[in-house]
GUZA-577156 format. One line per field, with one value per atom (N, C-alpha, C, O): x, y, z; chain; residue in one letter; atom name. Coordinates in Angstrom, 3 decimals, always signed. Each point is the difference from the previous one (the first is absolute). Layout:
// residues N
c1 <- [X,...]
c2 <- [Y,...]
c3 <- [Z,...]
chain <- [A,...]
res <- [A,...]
atom <- [CA,...]
// end
This chain:
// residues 68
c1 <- [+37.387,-1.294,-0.021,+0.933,-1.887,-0.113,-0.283,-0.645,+0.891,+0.218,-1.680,-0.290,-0.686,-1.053,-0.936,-1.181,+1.543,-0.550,-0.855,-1.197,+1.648,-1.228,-1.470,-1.183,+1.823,-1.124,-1.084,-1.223,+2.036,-0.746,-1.005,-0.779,+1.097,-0.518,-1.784,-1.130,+2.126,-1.407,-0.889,-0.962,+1.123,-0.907,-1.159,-1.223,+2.246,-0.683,-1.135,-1.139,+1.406,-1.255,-0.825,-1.078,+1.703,-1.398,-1.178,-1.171,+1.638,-1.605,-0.718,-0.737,+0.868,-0.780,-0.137,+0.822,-1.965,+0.236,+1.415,+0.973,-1.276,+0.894,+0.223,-1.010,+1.922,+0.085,+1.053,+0.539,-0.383,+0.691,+0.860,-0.557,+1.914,+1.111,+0.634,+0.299,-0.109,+0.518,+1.792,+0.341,+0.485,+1.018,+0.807,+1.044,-1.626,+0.419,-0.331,+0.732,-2.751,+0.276,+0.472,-0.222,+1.328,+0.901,+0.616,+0.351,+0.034,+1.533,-0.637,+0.193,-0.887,-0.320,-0.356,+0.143,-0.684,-0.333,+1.291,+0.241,+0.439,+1.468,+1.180,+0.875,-1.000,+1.021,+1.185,+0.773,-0.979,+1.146,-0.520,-0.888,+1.588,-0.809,-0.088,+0.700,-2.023,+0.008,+1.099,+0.147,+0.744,+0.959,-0.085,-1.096,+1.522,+0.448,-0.357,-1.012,+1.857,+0.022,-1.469,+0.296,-1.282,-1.462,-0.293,-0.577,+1.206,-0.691,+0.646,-0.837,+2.170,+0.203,-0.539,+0.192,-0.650,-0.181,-1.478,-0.680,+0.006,-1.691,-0.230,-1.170,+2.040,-0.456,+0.036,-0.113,+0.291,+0.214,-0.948,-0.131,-1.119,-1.208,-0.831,-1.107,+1.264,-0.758,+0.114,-0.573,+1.594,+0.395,-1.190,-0.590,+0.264,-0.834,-1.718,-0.764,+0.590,-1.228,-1.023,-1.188,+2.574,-0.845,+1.544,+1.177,-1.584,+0.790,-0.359,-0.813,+1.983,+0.075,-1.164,-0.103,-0.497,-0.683,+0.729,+1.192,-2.159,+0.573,+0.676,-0.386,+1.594,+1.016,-0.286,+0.243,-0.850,-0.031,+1.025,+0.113,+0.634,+1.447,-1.174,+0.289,-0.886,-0.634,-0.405,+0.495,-1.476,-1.003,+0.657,-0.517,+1.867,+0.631,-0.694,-0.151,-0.464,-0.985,+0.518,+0.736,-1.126,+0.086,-0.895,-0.405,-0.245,-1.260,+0.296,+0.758,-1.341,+0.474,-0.954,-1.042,+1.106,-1.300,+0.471,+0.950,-2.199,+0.160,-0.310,-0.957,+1.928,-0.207,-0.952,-0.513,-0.028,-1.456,-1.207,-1.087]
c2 <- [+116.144,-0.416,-1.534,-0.566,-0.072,-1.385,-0.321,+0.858,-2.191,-0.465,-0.471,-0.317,+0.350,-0.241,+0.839,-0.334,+1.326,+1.627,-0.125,-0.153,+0.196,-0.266,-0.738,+0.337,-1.294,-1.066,+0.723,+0.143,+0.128,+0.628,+1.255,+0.363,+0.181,+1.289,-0.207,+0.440,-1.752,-0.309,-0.614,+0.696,-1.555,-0.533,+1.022,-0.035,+0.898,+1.278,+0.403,+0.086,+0.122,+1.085,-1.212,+0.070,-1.411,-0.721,+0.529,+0.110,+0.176,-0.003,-1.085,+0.112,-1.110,-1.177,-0.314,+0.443,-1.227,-0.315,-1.230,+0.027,-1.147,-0.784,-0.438,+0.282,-1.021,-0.352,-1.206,-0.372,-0.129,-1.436,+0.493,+0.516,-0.659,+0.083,-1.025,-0.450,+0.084,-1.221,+0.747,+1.149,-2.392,+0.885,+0.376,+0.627,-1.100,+1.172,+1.392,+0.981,-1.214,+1.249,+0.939,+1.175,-1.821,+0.778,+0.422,+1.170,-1.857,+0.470,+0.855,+1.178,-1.408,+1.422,+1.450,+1.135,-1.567,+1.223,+0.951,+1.147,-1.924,+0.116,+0.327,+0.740,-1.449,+0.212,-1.416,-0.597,+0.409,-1.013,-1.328,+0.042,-1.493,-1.255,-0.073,+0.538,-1.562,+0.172,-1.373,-0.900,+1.269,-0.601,-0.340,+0.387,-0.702,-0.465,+1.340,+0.170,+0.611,+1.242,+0.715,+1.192,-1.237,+0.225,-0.044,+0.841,-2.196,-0.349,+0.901,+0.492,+0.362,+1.000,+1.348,+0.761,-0.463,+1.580,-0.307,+1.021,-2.189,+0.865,+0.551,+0.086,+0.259,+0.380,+2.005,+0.923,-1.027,+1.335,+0.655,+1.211,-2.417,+0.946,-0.119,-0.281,+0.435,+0.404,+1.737,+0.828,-0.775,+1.817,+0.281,+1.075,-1.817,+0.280,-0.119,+0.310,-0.703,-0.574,-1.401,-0.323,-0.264,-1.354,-1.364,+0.276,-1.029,-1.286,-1.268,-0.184,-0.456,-1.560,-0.847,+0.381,-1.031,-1.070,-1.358,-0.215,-0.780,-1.243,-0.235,+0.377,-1.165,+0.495,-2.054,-0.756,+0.402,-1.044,-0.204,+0.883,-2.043,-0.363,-1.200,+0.347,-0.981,-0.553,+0.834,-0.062,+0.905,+0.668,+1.003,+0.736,-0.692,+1.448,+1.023,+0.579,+0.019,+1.219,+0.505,-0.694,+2.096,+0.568,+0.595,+0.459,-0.287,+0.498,+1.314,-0.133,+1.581,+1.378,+0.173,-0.622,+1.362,+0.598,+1.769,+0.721,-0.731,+1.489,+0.020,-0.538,+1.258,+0.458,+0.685,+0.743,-0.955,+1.053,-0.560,+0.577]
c3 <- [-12.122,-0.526,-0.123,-0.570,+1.045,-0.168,-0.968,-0.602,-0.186,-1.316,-0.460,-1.153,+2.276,+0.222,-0.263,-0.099,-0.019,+0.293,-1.116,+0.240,-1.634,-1.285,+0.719,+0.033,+0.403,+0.527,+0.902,+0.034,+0.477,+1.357,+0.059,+0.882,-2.189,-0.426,-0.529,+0.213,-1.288,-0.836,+1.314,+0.323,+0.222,+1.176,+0.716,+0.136,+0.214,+0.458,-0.795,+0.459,-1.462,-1.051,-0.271,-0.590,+1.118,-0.507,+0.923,-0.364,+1.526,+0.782,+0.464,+0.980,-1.556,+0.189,+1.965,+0.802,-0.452,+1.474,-0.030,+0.753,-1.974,-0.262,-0.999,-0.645,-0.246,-1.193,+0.152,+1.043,-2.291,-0.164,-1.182,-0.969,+1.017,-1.616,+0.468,+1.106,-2.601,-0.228,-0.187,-0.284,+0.591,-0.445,-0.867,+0.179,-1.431,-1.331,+0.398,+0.125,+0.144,+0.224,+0.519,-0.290,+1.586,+0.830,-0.667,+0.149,-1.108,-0.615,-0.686,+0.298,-1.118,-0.965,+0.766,-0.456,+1.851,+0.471,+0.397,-0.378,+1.183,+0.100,-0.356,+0.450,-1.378,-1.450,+0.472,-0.750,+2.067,+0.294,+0.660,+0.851,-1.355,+0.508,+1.272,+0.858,-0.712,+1.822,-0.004,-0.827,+2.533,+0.053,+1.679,+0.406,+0.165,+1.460,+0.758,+0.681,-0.878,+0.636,-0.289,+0.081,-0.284,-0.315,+1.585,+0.689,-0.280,+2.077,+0.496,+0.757,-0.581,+0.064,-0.128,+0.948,-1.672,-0.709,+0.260,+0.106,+0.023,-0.036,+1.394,+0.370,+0.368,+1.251,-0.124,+0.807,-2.004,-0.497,-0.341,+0.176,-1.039,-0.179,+0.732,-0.458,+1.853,+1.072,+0.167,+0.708,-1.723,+0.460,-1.209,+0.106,-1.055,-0.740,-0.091,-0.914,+1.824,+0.948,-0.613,+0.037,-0.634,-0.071,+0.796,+0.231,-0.124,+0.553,-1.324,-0.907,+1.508,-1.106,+0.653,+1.166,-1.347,+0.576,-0.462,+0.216,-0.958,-0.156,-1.416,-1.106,+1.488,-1.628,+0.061,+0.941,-2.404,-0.108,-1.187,-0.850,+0.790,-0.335,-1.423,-1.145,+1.162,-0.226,-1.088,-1.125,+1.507,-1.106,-0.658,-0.841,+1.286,-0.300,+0.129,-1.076,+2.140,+0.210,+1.202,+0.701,-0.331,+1.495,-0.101,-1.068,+2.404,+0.399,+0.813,+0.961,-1.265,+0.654,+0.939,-0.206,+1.287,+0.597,+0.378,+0.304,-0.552,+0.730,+1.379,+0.557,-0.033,+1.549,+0.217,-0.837,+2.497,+0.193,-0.942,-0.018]
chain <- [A,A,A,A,A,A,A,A,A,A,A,A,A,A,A,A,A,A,A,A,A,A,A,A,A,A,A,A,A,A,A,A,A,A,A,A,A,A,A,A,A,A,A,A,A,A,A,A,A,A,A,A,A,A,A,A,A,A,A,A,A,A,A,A,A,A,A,A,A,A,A,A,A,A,A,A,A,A,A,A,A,A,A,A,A,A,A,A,A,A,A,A,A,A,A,A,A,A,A,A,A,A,A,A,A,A,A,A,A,A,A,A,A,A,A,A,A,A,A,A,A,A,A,A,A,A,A,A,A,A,A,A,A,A,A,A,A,A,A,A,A,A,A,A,A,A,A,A,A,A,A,A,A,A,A,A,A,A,A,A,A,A,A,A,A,A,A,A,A,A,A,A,A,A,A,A,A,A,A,A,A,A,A,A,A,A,A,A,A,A,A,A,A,A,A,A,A,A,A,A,A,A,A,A,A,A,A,A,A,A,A,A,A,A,A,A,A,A,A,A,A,A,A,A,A,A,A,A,A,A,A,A,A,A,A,A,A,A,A,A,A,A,A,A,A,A,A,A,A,A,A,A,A,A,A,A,A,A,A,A,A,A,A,A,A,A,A,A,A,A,A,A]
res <- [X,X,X,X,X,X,X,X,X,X,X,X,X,X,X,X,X,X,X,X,X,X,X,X,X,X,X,X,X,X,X,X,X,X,X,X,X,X,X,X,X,X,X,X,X,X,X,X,X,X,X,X,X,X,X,X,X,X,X,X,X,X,X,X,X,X,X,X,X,X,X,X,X,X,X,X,X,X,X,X,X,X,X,X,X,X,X,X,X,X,X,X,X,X,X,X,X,X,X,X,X,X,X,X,X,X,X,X,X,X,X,X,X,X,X,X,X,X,X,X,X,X,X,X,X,X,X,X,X,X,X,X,X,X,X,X,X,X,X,X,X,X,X,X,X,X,X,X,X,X,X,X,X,X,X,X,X,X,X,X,X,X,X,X,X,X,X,X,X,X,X,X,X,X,X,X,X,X,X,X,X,X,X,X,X,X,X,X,X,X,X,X,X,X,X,X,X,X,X,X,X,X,X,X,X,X,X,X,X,X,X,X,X,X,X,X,X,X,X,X,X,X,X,X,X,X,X,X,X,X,X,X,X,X,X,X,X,X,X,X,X,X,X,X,X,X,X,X,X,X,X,X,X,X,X,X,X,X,X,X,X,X,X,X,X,X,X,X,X,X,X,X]
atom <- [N,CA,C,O,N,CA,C,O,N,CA,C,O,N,CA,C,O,N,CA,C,O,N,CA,C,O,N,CA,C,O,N,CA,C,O,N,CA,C,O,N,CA,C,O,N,CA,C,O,N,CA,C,O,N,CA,C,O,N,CA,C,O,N,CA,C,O,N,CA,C,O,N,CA,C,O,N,CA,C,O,N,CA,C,O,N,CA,C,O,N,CA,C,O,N,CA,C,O,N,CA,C,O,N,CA,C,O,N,CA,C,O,N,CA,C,O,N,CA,C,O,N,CA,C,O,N,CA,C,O,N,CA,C,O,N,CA,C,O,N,CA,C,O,N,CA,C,O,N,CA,C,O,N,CA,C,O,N,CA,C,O,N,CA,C,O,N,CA,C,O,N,CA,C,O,N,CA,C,O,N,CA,C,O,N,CA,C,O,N,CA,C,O,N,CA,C,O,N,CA,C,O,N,CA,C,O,N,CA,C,O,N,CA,C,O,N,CA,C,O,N,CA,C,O,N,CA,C,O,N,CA,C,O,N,CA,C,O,N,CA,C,O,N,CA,C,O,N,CA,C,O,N,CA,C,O,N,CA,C,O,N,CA,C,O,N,CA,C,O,N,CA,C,O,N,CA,C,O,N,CA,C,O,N,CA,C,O,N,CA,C,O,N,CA,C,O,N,CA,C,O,N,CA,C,O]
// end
């Protein structure tokens, strides 16, 4: 199970076409800080039918989309 998986779950039931979290709220969604390995593992919630869009370092935010 990927360490991501919390994350990935909640994303899902959002539904949204797209949304913006900042990344506390990663962590809280998560339970674990976003870290390096995040550019890694988001290629994961494509199994979940959304993708990462733009991860700003700056604003501390990432942007989700849903696929389709």
């Amino acid at each position: 199970m990927s360490k991501y998986a919390a994350l990935w779950e909640q994303i899902q039931k959002d539904g949204r076409p797209s949304f913006t979290l900042t990344f506390g709220e990663i962590q809280e969604m998560g339970g674990i800080p976003l870290d390096h390995s995040f550019l890694k593992y988001k290629k994961e919630l494509t199994e979940y039918g959304y993708e990462v869009g733009k991860i700003s370092m700056k604003e501390q935010t990432v942007i989700f989309w849903k696929i389709g």
